[in-house]
Gaussian input, Z-matrix of N, CA and C with variables (Angstrom, degrees):
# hf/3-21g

backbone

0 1
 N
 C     1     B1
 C     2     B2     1     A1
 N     3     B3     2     A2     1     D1
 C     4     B4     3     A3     2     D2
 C     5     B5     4     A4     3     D3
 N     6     B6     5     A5     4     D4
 C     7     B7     6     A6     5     D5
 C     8     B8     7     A7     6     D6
 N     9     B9     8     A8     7     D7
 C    10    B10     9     A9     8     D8
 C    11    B11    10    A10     9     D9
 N    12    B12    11    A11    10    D10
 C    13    B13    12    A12    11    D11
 C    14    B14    13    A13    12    D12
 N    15    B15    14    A14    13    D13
 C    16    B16    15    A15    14    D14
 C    17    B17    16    A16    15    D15
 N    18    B18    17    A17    16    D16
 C    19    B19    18    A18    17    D17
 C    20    B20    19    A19    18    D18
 N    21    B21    20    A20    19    D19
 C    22    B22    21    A21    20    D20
 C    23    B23    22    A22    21    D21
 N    24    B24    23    A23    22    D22
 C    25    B25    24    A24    23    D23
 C    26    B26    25    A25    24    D24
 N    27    B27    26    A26    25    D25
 C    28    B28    27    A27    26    D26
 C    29    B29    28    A28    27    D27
 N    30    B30    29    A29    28    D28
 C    31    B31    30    A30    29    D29
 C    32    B32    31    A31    30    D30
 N    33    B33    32    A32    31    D31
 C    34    B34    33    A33    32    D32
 C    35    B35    34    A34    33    D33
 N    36    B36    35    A35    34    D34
 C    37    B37    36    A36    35    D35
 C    38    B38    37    A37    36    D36
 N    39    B39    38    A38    37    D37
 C    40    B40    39    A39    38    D38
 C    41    B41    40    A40    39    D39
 N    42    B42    41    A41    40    D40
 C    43    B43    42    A42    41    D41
 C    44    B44    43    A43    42    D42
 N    45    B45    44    A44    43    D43
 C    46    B46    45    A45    44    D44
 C    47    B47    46    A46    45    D45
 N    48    B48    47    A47    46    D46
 C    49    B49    48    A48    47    D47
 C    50    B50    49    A49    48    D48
 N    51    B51    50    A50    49    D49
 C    52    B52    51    A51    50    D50
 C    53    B53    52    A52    51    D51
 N    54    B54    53    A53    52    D52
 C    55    B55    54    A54    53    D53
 C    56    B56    55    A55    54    D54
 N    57    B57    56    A56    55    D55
 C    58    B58    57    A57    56    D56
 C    59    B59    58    A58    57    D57
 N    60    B60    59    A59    58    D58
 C    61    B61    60    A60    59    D59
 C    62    B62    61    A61    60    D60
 N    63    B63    62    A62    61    D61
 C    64    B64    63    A63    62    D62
 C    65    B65    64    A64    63    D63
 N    66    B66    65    A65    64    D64
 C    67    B67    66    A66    65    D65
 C    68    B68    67    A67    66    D66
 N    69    B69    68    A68    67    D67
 C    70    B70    69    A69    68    D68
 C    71    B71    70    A70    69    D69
 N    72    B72    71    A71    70    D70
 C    73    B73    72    A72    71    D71
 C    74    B74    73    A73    72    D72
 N    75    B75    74    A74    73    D73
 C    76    B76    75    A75    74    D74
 C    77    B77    76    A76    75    D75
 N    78    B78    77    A77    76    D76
 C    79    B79    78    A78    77    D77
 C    80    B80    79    A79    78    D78
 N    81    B81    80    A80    79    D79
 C    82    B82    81    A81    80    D80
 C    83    B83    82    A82    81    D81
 N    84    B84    83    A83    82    D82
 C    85    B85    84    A84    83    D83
 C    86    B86    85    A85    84    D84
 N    87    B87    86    A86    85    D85
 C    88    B88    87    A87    86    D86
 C    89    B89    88    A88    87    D87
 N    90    B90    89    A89    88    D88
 C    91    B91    90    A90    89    D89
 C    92    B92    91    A91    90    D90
 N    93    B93    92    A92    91    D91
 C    94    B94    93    A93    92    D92
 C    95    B95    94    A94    93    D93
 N    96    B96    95    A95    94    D94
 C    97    B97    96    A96    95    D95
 C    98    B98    97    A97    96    D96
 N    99    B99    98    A98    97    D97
 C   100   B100    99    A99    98    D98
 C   101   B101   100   A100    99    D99
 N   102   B102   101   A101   100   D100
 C   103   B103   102   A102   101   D101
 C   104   B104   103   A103   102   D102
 N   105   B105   104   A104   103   D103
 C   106   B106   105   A105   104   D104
 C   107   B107   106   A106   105   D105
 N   108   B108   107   A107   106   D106
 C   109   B109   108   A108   107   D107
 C   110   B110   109   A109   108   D108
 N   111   B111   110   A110   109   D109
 C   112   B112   111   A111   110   D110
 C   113   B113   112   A112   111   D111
 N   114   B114   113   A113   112   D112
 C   115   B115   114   A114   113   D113
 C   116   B116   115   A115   114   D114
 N   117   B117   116   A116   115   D115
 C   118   B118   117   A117   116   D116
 C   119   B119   118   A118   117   D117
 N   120   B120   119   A119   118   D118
 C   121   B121   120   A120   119   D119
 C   122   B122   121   A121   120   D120
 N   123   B123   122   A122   121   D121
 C   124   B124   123   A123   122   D122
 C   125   B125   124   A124   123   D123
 N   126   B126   125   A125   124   D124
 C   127   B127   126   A126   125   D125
 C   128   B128   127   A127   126   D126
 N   129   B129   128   A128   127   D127
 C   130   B130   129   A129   128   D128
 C   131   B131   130   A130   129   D129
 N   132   B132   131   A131   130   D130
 C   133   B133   132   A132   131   D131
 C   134   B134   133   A133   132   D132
 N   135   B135   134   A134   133   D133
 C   136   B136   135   A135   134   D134
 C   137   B137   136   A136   135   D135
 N   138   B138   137   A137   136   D136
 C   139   B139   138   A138   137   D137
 C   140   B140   139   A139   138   D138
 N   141   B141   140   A140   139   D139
 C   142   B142   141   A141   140   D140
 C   143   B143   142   A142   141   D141
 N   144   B144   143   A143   142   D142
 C   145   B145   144   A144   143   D143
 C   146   B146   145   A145   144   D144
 N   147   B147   146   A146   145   D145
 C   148   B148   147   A147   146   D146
 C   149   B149   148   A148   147   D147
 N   150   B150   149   A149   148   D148
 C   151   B151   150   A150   149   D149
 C   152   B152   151   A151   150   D150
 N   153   B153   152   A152   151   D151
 C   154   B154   153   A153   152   D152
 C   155   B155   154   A154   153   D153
 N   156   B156   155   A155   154   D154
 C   157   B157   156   A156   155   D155
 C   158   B158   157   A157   156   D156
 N   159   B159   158   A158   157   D157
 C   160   B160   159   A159   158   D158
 C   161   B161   160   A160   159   D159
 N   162   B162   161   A161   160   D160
 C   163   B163   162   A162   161   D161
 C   164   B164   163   A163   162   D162
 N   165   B165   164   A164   163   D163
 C   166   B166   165   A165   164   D164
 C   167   B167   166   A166   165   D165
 N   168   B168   167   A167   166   D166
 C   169   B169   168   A168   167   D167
 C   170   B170   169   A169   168   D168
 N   171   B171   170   A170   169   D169
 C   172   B172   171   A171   170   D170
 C   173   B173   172   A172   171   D171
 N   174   B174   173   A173   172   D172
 C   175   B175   174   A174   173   D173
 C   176   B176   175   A175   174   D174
 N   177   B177   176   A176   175   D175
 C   178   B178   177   A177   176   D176
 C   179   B179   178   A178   177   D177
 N   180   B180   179   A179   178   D178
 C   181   B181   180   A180   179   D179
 C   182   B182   181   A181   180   D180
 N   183   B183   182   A182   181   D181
 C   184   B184   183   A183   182   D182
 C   185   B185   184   A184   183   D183
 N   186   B186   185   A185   184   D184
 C   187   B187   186   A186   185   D185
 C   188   B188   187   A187   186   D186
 N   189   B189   188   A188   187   D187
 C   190   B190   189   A189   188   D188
 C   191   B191   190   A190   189   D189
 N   192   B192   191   A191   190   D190
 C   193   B193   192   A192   191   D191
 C   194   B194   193   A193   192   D192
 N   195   B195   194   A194   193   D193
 C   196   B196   195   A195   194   D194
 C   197   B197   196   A196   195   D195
 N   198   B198   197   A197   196   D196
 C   199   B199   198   A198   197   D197
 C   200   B200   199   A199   198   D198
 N   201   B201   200   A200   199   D199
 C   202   B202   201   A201   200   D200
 C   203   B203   202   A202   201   D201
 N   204   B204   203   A203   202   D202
 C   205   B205   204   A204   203   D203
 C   206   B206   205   A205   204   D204
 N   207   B207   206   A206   205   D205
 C   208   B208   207   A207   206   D206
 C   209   B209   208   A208   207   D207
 N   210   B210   209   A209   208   D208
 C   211   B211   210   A210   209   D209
 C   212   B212   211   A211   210   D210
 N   213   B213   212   A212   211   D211
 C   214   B214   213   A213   212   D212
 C   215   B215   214   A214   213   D213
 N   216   B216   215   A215   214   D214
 C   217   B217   216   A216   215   D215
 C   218   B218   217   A217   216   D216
 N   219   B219   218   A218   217   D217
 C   220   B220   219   A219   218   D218
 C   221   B221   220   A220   219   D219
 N   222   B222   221   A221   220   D220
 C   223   B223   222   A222   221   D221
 C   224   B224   223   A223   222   D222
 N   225   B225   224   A224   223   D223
 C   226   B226   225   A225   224   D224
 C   227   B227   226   A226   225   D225
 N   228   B228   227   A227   226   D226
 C   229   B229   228   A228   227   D227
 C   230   B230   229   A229   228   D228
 N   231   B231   230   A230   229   D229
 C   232   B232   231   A231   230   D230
 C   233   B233   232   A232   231   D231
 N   234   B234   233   A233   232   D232
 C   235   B235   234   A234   233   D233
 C   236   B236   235   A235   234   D234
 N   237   B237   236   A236   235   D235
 C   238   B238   237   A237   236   D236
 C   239   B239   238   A238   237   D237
 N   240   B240   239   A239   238   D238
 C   241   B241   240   A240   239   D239
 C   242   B242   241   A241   240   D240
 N   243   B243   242   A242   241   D241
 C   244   B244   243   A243   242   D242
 C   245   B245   244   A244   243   D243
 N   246   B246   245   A245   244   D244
 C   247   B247   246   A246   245   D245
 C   248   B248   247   A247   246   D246
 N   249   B249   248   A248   247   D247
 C   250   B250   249   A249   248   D248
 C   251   B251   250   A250   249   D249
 N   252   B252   251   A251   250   D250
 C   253   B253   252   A252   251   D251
 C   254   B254   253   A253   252   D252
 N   255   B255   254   A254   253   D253
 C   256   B256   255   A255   254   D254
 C   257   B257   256   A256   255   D255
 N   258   B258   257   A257   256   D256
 C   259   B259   258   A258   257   D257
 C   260   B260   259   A259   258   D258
 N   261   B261   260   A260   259   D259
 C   262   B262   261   A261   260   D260
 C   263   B263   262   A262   261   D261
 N   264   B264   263   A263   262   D262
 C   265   B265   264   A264   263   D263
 C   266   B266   265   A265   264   D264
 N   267   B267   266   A266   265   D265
 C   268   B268   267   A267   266   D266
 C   269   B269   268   A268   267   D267
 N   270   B270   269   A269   268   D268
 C   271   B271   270   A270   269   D269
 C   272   B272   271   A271   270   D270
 N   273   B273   272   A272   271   D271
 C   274   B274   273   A273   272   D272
 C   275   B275   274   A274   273   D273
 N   276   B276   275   A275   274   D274
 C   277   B277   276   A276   275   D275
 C   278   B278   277   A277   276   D276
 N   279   B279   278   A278   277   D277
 C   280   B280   279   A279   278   D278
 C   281   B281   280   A280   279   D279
 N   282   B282   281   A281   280   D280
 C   283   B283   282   A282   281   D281
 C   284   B284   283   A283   282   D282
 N   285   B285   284   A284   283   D283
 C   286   B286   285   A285   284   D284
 C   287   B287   286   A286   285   D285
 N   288   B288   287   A287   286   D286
 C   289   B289   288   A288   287   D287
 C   290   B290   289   A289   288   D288
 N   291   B291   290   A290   289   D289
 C   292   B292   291   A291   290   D290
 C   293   B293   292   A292   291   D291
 N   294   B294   293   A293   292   D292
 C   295   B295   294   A294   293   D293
 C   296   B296   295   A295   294   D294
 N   297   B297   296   A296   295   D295
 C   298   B298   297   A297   296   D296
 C   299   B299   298   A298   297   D297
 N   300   B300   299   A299   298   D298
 C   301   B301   300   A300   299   D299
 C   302   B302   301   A301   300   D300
 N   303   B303   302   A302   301   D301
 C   304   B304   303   A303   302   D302
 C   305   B305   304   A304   303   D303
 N   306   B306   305   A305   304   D304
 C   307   B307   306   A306   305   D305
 C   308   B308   307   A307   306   D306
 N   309   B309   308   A308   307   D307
 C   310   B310   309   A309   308   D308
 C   311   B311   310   A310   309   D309
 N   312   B312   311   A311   310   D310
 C   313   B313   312   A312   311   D311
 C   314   B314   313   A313   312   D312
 N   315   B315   314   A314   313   D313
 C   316   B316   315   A315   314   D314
 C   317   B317   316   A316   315   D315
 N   318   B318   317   A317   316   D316
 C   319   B319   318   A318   317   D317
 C   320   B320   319   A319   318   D318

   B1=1.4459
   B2=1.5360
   B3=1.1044
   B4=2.0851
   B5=1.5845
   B6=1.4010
   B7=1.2379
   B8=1.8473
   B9=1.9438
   B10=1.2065
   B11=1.8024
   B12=1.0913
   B13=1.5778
   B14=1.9466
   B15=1.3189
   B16=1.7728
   B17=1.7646
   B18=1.6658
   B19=1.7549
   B20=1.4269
   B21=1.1995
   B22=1.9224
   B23=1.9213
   B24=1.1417
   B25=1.4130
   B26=2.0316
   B27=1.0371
   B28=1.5447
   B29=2.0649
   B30=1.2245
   B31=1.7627
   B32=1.4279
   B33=1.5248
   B34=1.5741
   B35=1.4394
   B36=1.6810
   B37=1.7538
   B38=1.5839
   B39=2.0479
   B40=1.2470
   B41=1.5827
   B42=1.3581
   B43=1.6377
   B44=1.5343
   B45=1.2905
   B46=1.5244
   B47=1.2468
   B48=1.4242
   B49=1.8215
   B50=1.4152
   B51=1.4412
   B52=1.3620
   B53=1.3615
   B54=1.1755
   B55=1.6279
   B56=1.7329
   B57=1.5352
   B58=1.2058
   B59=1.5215
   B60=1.3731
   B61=1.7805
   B62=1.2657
   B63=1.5899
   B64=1.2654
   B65=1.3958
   B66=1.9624
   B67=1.3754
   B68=1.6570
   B69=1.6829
   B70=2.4011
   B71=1.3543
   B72=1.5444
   B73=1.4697
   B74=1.4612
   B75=1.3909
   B76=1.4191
   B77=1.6541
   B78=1.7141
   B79=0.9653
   B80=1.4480
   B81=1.8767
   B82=1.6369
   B83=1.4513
   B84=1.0896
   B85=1.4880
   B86=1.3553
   B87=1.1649
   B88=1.6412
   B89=1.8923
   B90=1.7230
   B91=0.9259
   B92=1.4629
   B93=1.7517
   B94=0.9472
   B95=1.5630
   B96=1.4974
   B97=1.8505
   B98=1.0425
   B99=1.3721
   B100=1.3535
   B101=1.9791
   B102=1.5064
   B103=1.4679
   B104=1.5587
   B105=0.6605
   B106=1.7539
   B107=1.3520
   B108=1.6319
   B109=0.9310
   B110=1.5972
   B111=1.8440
   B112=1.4851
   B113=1.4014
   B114=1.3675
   B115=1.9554
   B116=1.2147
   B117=1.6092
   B118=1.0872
   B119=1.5149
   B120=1.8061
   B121=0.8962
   B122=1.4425
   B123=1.2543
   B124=1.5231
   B125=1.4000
   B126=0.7929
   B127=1.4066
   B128=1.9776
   B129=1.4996
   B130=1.3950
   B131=1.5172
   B132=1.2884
   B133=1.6679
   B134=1.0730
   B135=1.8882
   B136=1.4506
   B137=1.4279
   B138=1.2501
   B139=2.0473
   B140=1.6041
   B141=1.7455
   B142=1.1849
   B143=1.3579
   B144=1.6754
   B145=0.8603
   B146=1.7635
   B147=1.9290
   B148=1.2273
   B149=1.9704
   B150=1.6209
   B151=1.4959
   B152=1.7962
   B153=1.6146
   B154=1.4053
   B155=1.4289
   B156=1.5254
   B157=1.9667
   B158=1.3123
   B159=1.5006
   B160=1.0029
   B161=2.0235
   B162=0.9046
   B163=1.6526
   B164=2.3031
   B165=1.3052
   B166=2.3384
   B167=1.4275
   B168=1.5679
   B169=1.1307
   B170=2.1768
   B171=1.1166
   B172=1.5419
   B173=1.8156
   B174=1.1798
   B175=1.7185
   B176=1.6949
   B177=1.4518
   B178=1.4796
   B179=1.8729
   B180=1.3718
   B181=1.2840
   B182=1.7178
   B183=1.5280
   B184=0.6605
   B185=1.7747
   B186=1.1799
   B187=1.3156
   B188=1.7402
   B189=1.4899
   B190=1.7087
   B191=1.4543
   B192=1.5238
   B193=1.5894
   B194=1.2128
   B195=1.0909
   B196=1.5887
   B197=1.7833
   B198=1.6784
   B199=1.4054
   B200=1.7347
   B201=1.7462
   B202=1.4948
   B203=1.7841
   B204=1.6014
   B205=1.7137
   B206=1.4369
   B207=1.9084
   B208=1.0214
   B209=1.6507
   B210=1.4760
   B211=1.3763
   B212=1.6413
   B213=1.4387
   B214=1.6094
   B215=1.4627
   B216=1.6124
   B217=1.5548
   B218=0.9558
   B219=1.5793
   B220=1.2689
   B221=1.1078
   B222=1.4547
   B223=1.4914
   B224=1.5918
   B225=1.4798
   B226=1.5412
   B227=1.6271
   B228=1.1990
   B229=1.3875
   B230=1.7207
   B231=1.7845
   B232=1.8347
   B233=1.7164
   B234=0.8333
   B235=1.6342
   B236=1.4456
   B237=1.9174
   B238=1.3471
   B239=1.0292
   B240=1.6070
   B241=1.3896
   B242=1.5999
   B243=1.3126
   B244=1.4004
   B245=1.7077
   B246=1.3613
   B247=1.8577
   B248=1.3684
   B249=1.5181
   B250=1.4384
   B251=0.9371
   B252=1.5839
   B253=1.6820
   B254=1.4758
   B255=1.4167
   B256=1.5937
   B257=1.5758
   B258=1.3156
   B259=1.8582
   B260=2.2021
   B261=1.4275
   B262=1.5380
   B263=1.6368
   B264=1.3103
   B265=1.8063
   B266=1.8592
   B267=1.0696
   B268=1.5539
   B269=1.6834
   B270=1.5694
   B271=1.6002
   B272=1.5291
   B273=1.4242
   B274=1.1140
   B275=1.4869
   B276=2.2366
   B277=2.0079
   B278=1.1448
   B279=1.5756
   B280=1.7214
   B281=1.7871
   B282=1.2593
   B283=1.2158
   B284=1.7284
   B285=1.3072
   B286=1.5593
   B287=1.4305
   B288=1.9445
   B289=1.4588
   B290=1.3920
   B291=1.4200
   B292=1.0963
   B293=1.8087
   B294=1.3818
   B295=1.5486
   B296=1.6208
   B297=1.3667
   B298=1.5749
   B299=1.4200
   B300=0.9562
   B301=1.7052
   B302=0.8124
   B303=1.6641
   B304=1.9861
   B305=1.5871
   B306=1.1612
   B307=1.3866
   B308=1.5843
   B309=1.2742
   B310=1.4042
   B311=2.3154
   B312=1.4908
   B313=1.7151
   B314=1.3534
   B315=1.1306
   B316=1.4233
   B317=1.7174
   B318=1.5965
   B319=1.5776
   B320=1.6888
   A1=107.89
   A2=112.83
   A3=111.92
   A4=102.00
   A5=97.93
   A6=101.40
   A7=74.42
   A8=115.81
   A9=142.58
   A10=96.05
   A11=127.57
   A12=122.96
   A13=88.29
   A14=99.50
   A15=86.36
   A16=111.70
   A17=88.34
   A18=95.34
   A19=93.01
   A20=82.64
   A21=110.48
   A22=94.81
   A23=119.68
   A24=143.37
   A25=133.99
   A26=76.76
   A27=105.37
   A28=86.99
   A29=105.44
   A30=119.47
   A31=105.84
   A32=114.06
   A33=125.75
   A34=113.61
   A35=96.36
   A36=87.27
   A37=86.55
   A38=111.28
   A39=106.22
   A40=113.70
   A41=112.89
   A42=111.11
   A43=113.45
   A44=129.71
   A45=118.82
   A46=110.28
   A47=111.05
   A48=102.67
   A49=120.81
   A50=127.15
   A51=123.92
   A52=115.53
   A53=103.36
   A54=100.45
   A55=123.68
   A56=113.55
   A57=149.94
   A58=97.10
   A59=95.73
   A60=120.69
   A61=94.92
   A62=148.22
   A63=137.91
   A64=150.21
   A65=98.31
   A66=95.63
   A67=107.18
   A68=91.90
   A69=89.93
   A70=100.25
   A71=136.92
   A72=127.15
   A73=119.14
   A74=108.50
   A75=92.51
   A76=122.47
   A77=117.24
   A78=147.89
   A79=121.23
   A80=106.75
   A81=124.65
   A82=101.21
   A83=125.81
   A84=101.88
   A85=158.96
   A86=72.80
   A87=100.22
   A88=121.41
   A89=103.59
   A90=101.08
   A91=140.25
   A92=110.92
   A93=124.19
   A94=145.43
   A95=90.19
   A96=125.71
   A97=110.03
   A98=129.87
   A99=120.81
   A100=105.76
   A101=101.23
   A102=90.07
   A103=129.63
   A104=117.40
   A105=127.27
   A106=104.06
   A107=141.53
   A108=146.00
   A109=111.78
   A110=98.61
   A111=105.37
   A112=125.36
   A113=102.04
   A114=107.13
   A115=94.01
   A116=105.03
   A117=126.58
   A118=130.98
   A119=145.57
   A120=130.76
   A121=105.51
   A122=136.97
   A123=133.25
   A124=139.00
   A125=153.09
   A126=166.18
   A127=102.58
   A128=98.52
   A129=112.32
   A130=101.09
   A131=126.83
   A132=123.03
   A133=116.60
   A134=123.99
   A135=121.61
   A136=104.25
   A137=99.07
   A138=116.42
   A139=95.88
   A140=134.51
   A141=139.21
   A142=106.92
   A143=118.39
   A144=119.75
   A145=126.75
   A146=90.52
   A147=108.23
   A148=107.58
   A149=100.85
   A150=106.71
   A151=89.95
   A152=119.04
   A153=129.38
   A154=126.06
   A155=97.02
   A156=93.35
   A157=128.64
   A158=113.63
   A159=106.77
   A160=126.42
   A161=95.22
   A162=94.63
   A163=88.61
   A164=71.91
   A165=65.41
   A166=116.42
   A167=119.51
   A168=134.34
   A169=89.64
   A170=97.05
   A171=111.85
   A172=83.26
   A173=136.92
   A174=131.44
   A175=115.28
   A176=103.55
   A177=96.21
   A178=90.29
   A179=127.23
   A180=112.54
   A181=113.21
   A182=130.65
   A183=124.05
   A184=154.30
   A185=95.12
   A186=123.97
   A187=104.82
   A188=96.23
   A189=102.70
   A190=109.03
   A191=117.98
   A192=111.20
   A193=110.17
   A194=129.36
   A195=123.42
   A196=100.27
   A197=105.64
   A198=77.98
   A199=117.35
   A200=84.66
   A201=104.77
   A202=133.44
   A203=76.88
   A204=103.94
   A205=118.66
   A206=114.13
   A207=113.01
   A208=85.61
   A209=114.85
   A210=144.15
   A211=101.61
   A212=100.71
   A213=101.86
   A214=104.27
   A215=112.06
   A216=126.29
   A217=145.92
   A218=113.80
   A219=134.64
   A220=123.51
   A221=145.80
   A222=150.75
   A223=97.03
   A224=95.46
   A225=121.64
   A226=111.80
   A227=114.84
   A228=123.99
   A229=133.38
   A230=88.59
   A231=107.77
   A232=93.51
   A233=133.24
   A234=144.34
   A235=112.97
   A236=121.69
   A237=124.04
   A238=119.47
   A239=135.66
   A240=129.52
   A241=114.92
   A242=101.80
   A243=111.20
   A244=96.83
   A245=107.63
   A246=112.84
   A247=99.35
   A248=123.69
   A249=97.60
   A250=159.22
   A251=154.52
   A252=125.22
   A253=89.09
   A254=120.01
   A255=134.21
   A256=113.77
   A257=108.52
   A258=102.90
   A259=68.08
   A260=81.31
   A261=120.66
   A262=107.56
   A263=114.02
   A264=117.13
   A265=91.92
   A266=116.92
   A267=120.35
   A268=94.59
   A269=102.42
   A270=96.12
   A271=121.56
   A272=120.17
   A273=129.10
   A274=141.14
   A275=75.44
   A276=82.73
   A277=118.89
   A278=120.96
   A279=120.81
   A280=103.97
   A281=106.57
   A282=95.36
   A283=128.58
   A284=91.97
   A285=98.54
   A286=124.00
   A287=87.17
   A288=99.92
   A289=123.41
   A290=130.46
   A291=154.50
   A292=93.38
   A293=94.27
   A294=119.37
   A295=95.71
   A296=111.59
   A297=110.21
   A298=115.60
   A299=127.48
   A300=102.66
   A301=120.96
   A302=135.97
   A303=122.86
   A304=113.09
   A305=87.66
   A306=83.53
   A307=121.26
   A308=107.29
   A309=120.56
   A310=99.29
   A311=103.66
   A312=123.71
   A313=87.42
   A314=135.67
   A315=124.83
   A316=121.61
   A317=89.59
   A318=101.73
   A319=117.89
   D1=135.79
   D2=178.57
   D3=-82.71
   D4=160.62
   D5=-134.91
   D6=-126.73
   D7=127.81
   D8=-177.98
   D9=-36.61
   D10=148.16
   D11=173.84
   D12=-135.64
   D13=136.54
   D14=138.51
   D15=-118.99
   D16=177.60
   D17=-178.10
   D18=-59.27
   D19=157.60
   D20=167.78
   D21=-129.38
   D22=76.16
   D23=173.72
   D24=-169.61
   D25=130.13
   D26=-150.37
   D27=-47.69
   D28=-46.53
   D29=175.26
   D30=-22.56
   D31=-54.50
   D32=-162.84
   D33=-77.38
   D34=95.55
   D35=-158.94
   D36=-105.13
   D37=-170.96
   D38=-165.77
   D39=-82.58
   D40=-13.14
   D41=158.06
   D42=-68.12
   D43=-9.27
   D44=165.19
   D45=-79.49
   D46=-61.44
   D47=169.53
   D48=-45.82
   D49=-50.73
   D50=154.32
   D51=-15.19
   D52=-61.16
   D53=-166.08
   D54=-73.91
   D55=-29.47
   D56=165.33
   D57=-33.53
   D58=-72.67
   D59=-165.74
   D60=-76.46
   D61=-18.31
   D62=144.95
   D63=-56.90
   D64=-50.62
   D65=171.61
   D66=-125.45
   D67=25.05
   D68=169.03
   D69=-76.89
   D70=15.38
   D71=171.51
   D72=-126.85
   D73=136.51
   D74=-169.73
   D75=-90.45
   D76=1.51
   D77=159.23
   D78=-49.78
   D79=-42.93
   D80=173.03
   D81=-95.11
   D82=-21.09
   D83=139.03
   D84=-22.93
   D85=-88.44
   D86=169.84
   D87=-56.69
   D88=-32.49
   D89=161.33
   D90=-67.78
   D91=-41.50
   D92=135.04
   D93=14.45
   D94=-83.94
   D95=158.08
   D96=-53.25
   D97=-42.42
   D98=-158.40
   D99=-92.72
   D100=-36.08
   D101=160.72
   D102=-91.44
   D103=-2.50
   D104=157.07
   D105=-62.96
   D106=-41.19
   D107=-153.48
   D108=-97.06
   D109=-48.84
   D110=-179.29
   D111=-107.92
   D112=3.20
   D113=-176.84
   D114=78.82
   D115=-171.98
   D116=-175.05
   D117=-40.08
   D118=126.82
   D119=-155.36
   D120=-142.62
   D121=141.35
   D122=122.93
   D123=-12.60
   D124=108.92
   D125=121.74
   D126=30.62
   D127=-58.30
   D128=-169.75
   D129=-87.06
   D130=-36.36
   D131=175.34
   D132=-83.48
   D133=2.27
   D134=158.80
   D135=-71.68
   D136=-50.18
   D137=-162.23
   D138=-59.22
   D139=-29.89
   D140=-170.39
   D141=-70.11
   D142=-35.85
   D143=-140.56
   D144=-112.71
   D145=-23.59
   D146=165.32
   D147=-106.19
   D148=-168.03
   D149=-161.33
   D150=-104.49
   D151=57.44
   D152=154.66
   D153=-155.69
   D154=140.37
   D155=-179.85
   D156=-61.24
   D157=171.76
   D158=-177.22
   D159=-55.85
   D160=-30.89
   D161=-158.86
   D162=-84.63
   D163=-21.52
   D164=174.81
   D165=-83.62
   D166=-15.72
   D167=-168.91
   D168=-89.32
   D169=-59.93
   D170=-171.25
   D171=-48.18
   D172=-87.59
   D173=178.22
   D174=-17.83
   D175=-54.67
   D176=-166.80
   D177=-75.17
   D178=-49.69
   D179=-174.38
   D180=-33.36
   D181=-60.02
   D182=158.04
   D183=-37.09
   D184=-28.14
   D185=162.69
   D186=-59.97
   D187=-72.06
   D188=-164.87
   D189=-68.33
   D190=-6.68
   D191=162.57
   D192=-85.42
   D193=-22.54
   D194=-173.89
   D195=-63.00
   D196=-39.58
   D197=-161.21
   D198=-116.46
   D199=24.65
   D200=167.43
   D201=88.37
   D202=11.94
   D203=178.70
   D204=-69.98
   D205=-9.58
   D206=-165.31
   D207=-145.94
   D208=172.39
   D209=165.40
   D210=-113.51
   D211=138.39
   D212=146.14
   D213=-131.54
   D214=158.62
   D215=148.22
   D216=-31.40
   D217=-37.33
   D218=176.54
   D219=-125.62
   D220=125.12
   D221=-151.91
   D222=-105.08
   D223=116.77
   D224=166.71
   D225=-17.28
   D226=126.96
   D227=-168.37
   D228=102.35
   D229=-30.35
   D230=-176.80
   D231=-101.92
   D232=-3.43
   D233=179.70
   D234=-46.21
   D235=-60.53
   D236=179.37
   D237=-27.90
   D238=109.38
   D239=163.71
   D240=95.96
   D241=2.63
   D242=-173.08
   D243=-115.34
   D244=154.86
   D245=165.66
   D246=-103.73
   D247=92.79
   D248=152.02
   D249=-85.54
   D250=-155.99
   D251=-141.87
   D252=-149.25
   D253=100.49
   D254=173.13
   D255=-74.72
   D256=144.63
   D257=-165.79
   D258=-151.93
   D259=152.48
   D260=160.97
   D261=-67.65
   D262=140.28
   D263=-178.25
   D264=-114.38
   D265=94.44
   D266=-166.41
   D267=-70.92
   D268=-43.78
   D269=-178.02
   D270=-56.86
   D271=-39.14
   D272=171.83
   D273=-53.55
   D274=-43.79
   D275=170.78
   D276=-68.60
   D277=-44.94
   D278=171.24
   D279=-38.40
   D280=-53.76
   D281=-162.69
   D282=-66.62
   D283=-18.99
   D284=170.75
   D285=-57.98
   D286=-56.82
   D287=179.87
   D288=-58.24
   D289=-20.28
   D290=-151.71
   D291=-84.03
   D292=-56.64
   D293=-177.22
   D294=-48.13
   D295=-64.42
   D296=-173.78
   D297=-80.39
   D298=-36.13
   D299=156.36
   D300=-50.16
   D301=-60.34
   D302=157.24
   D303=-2.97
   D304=-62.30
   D305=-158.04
   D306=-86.46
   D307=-20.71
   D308=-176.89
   D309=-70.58
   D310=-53.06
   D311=-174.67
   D312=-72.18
   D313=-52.53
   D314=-130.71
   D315=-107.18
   D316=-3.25
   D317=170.21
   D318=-57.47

């Protein structure tokens, strides 16, 4: 079996991994798309809306806040019992991608 490597280059900064861990899935994609497209969303009308369940949608949501691809309404912790309202971070996604073309062109 081959065995996981990371770069050993100074280029691969943490907005490249950001971006990696953003758009290496086609699941955070799609989610992606769908709030860029429809504004603000639910948790359950993402999972309705793209081709993943709820509890894989709830993972990648988490995912794409970590690395700032998304906004929510409600700040982690005040969440229980609440629906909060996921939106696309347009400034962020350019900027990721931006990050990985750098690095992908610019080596």
């Amino acid at each position: 079996m081959p065995r996981i490597t990371q770069p050993h280059d100074d280029a691969w900064s943490a907005n490249v991994e950001a971006a990696v861990a953003t758009f290496g899935n086609r699941s955070r994609n799609e989610i992606l798309r769908y709030l860029s497209a429809h504004g603000p969303a639910s948790r359950g009308d993402i999972a309705a809306s793209v081709s993943a369940g709820e509890p894989s949608v709830a993972k990648h949501l988490l995912a794409l806040e970590e690395t700032g691809a998304i906004v929510v309404d409600v700040e982690p912790g005040r969440r229980h019992g609440r629906s909060p309202r996921y939106s696309a971070n347009p400034a962020r996604i350019k900027e990721l991608l931006a990050a990985h073309l750098d690095y992908l062109l610019e080596g």
